[in-house]
C-alpha positions as CSV (number, residue, x, y, z in Angstrom):
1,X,0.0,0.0,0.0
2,X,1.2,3.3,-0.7
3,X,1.8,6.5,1.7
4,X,-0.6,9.0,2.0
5,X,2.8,11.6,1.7
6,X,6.2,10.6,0.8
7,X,8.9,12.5,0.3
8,X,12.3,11.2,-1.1
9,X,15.6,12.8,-0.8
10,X,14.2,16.1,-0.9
11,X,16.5,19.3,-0.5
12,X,16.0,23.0,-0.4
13,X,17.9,26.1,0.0
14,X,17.5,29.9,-0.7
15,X,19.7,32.4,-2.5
16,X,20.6,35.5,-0.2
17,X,22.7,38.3,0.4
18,X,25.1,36.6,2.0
19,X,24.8,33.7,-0.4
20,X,23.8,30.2,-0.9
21,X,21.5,28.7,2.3
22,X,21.0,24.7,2.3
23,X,17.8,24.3,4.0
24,X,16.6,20.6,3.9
25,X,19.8,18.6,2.8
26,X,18.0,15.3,2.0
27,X,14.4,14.7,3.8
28,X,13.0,11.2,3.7
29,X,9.6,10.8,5.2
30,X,6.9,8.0,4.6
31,X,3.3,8.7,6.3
32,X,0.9,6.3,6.7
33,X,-2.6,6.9,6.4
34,X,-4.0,8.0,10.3
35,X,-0.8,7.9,11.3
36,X,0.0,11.5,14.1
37,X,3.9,12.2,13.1
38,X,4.9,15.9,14.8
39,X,7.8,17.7,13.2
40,X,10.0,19.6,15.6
41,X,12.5,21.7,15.8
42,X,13.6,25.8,16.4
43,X,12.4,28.8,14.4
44,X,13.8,29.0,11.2
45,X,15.1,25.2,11.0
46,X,12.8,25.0,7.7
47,X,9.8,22.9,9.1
48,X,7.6,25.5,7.2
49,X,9.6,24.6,4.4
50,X,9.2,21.5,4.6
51,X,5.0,21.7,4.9
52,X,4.9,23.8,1.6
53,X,6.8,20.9,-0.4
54,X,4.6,18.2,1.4
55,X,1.7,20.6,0.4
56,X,2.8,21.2,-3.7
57,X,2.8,25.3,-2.6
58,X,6.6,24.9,-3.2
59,X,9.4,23.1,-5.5
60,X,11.8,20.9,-4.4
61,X,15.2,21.8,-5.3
62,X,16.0,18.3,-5.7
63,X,13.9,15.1,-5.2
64,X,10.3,14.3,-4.9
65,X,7.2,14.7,-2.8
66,X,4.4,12.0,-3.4
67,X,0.5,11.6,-2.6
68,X,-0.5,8.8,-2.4
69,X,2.5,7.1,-4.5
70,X,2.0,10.1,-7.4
71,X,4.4,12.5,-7.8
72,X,3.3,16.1,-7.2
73,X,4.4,19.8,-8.1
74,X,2.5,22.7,-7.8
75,X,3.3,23.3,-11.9
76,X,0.9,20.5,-12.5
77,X,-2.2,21.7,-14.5
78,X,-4.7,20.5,-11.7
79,X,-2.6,21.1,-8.7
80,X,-5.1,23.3,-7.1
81,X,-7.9,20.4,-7.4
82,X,-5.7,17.7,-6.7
83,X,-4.5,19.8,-3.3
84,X,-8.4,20.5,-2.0
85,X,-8.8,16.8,-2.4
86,X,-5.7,15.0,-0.9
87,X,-4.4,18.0,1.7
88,X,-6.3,19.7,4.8
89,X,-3.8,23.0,5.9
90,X,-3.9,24.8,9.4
91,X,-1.7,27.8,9.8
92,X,-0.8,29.5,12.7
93,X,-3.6,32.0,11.7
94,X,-7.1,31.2,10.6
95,X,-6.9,32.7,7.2
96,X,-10.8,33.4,7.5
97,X,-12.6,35.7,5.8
98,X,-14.6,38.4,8.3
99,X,-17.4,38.8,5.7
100,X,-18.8,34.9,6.3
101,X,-20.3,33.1,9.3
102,X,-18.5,30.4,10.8
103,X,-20.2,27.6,9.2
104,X,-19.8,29.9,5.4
105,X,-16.2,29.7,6.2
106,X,-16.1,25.8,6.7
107,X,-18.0,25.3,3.9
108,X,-16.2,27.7,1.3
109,X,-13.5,25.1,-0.1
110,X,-16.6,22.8,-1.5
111,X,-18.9,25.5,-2.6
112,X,-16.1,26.7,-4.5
113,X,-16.1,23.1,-6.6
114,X,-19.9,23.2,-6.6
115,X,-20.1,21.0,-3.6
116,X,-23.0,21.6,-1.0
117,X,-21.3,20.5,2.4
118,X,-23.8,22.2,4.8
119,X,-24.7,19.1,7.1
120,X,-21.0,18.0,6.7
121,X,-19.9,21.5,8.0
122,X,-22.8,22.2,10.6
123,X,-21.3,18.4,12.0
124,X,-17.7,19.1,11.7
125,X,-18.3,22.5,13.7
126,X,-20.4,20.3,16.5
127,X,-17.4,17.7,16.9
128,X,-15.1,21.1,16.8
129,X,-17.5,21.9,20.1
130,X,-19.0,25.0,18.0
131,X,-22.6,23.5,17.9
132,X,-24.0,26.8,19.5
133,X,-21.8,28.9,17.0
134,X,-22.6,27.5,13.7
135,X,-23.7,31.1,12.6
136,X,-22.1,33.3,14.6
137,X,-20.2,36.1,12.3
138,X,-16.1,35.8,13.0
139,X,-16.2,39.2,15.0
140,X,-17.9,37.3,17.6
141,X,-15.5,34.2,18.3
142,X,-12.7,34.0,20.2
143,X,-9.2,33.2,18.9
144,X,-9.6,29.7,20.2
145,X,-13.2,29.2,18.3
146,X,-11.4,31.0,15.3
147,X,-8.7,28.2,15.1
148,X,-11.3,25.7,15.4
149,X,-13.1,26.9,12.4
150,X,-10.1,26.5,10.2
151,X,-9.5,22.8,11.3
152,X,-13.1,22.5,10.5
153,X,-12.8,23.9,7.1
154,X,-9.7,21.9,6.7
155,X,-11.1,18.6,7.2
156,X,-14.4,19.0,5.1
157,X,-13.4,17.8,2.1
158,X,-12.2,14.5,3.9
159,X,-8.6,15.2,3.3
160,X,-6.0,12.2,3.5
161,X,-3.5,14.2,5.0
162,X,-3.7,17.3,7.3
163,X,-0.7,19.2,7.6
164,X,-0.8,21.6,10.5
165,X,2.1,24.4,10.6
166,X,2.2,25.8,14.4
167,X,-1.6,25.5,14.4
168,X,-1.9,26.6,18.1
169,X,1.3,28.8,18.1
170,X,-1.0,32.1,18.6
171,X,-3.4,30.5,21.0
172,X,-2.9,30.1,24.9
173,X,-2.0,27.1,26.6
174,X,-5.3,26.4,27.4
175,X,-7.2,26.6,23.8
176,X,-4.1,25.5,22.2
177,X,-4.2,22.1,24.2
178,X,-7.8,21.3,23.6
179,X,-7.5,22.7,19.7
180,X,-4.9,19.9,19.4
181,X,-6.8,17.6,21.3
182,X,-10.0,18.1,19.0
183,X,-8.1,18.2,15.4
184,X,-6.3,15.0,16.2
185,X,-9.8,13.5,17.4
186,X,-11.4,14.7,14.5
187,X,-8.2,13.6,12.1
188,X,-8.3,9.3,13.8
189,X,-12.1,9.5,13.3
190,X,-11.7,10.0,9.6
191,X,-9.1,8.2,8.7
192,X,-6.5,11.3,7.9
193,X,-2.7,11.1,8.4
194,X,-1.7,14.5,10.8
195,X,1.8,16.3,10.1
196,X,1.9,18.9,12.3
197,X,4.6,21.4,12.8
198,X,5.4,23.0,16.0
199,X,8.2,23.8,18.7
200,X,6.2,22.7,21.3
201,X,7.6,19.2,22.4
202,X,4.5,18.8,25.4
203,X,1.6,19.6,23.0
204,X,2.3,16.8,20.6
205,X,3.8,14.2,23.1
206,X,1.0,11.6,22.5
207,X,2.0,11.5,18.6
208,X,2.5,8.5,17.0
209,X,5.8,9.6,16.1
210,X,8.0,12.5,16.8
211,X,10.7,13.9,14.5
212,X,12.9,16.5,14.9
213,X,14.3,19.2,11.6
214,X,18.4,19.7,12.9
215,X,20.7,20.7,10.3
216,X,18.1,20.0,6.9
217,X,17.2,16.2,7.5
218,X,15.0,14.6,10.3
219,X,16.1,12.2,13.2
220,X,13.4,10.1,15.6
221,X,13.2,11.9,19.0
222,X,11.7,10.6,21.9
């Protein structure tokens, strides 16, 4: 069976004033499908680079990112489809729009392909513990609920993979435990692989596996 994500020998590096940067030297990664791996390591390590290959919104210098044993580039005709349909992404911010409800925001991604997801979205927001705020306009939530919302709107076109980059990073300890808690309940009950990004080592201790970015390729960490 093949991986919901590969990647294979991946590298990536930058061109900058004070010349050549070699971020990832060489990544291999294999993720099973509802598998929870967490990705650690500093700021500026390159996990964030590492999410935008696995996610097609950036080019590998060298080597090659799969889903689902395909190979993938965000040059590819129908990357934008093929994304919606294989990859859920949580930022550190929301990335909602003010103008919609909470339940419009979940629901955007499929209305966009023609899709009517309301009952799928109303459901995803009552397992995100939003029941009471399926309508309530952004303005009104907190930064907690807000965050919610996204994984919600992540996860509604049944994604195979959800990759999560410092999803609770703005958030306090608090909401950013039970946000975790809820997106990797919500990620098992589906079915969908979780790589999440972070550089907090308690918050993702229960992951299935651990990994940590040091000098452009990934080492198990306990």
């Amino acid at each position: 069976m093949s991986a919901v994500l590969e990647s294979l020998r991946v590298r990536r590096g930058y061109t900058t004033g004070r010349g050549r940067v070699d971020v990832l030297r060489g990544v291999d990664l294999r993720i099973e499908a509802g598998e929870v791996v967490a990705i650690l390591g500093p700021s500026g390590s390159g996990k964030s680079t590492l999410l935008h290959l696995f996610a097609a919104l950036d080019t590998p210098d060298d080597g090659e990112v799969l889903w689902s044993g395909g190979r993938v580039t965000h040059t590819l005709p129908d990357i934008a489809r093929r994304r919606a349909e294989h990859v859920g992404l949580v930022f550190q911010h929301h990335y909602l729009l003010a103008e919609l409800d909470a339940l419009e925001n979940v629901t955007l991604p499929a209305r966009i392909r023609g899709r009517d997801v309301s009952r799928e979205g109303r459901d995803l927001l009552v397992a995100m513990g939003l029941g009471e705020r399926v309508d309530a306009p952004l303005h009104a939530l907190s930064g907690g609920e807000r965050q919610r919302v996204a994984v919600a709107r992540a996860m509604v076109l049944r994604p195979a993979v959800l990759l999560a980059d410092e999803p609770t990073g703005s958030l306090d300890r608090a909401s950013a435990i039970a946000v975790y808690a809820l997106l990797r309940a919500l990620a098992r009950e589906r079915g969908s692989a979780i790589v999440i990004v972070t550089h907090d080592e308690g918050l993702v201790a229960d992951a299935d596996r651990r990994l940590r970015l040091v000098d452009g390729t990934l080492h198990a960490t306990t």
